[in-house]
BAZAKOL-468456 format. One record per atom (N, C-alpha, C): z negated, y negated, x negated. Coordinates in pm, whole numbers, plus 50000, padded with zeros to 5 digits. Example, Ala and Ser with C-alpha at 12.3 -4.5 7.8 and 13.67 -1.06 7.14 Angstrom:
2
492205056948681 492205045048770 492205033048680 492925022548715 492865010648633 492134999748710 
//
This chain:
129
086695070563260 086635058363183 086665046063273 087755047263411 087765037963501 086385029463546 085455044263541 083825039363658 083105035063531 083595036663411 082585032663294 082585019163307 083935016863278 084474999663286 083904990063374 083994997263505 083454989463615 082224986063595 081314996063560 079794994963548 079434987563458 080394987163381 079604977363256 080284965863302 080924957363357 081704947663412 080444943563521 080114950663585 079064949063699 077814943463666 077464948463523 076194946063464 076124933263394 078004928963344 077384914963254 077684909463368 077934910663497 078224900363598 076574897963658 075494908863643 074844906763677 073164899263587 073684900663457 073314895763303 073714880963351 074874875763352 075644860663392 074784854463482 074094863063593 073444854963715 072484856063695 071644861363648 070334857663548 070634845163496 071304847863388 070864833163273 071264826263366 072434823263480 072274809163527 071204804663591 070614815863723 069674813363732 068174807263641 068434816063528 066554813163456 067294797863363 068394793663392 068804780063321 069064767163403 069134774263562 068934761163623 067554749563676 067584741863583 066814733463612 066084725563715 067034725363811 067014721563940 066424729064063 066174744064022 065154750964125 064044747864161 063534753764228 061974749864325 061044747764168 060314735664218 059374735864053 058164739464093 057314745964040 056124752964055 055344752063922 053784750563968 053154742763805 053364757063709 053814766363698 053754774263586 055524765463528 056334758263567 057564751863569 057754740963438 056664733063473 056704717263387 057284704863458 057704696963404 058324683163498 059874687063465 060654680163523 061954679763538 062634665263498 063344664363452 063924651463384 065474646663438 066174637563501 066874636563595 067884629663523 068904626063459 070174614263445 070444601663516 069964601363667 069894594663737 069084594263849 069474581263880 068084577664000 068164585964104 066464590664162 066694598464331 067794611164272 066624617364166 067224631364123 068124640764102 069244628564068 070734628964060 071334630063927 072494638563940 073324641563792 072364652963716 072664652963594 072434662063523 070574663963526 069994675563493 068764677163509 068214684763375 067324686063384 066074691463247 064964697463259 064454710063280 063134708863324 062514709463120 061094707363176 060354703263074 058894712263081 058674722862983 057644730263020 056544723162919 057004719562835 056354713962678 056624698862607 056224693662529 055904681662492 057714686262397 058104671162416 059224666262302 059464657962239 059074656462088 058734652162009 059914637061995 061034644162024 062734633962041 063404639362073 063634629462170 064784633862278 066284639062243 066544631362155 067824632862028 067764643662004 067234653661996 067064667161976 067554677962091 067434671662184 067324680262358 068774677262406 069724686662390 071124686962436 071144680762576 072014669462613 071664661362774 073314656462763 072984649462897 074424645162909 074954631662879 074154627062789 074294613862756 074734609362588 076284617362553 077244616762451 076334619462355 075854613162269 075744619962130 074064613762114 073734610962194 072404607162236 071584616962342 072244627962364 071294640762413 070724632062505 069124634162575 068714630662697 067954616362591 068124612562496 067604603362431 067904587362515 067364582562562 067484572062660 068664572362796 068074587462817 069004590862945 068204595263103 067014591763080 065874595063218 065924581963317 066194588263390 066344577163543 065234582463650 064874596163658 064074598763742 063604611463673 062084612763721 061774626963714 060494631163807 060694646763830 059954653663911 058614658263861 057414660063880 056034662163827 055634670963956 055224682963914 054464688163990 053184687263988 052664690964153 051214692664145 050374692764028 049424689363989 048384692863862 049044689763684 050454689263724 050544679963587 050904669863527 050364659863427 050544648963352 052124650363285 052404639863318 053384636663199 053624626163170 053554622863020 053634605062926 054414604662869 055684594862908 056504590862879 056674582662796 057354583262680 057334568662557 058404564362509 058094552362494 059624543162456 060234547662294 059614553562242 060314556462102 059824568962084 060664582261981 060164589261922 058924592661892 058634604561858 057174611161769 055854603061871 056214599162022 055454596162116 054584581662087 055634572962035 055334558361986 055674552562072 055324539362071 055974531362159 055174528662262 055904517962373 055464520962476 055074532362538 054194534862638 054104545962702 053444546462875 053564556162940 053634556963070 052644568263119 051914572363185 051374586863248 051744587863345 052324596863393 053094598863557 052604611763601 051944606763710 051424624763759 051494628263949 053254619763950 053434625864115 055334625264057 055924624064124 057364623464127 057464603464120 058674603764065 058964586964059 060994588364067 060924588064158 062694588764186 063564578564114 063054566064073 063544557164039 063004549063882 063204554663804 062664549063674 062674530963654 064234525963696 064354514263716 062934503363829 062364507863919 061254503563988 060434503063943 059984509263811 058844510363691 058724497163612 057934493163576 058084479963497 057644490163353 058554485063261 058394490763094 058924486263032 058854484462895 059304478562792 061294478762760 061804482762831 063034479662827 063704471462905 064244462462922 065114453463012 063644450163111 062764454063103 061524454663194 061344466863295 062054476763271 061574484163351 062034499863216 061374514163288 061304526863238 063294532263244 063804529163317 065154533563311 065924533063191 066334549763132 067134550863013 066474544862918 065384543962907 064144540862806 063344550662740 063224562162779 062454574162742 062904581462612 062074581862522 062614592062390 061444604462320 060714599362375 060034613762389 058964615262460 058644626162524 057904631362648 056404638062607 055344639462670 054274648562656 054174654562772 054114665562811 053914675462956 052894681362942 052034681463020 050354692063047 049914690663154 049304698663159 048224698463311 046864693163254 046504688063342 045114680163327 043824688863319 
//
């Protein structure tokens, strides 16, 4: 019963390092990946990757209290070959942005908030061109 225990102890330890792995956001991004969505500037704090379009951000569990990643993007990562349009309001209204390299600093963006893209973003479109 001892080696049963172990083995199955072994297996959710090795079940555990999976999901963290296939949940960290922050790994090497590769275009089968999507863009990555940052908390802060120069790819800092909490992260997101993004394989698919999001309709509202308010929806997308983030680290920004009861506002999910809903005006919580400071930077984000774009890989090779794909688009991503960024918009100042929901259901992809609003202002909007196409970004198709990395931009470390959302605040250096000129956009419809305070004048620039920082903590302005509420919903995303991701594709390859």
């Amino acid at each position: 019963m001892r080696g049963h225990a172990r083995l199955l102890r072994a297996a959710a330890v090795a079940v555990l390092a999976l999901a963290v792995a296939a949940c960290s956001p922050t790994g090497p991004s590769g275009a089968a990946d999507g863009a990555t969505i940052y908390e802060h500037p120069n790819y800092g704090g909490d992260a997101r990757r993004l394989g698919a379009d999001e309709r509202d951000l308010k929806d997308v569990r983030g680290p920004c209290g009861e506002r999910w990643w809903d005006d919580c993007v400071s930077s984000i990562r774009v890989p090779q070959g794909w688009n991503v349009t960024i918009y100042e309001d929901p259901n992809f209204r609003g202002g909007s942005l196409t970004i198709t390299s990395d931009v470390p600093d959302l605040d250096r963006v000129n956009g419809p908030c305070s004048g620039d893209w920082e903590n302005c973003v509420s919903s995303i479109r991701v594709s390859r061109p």
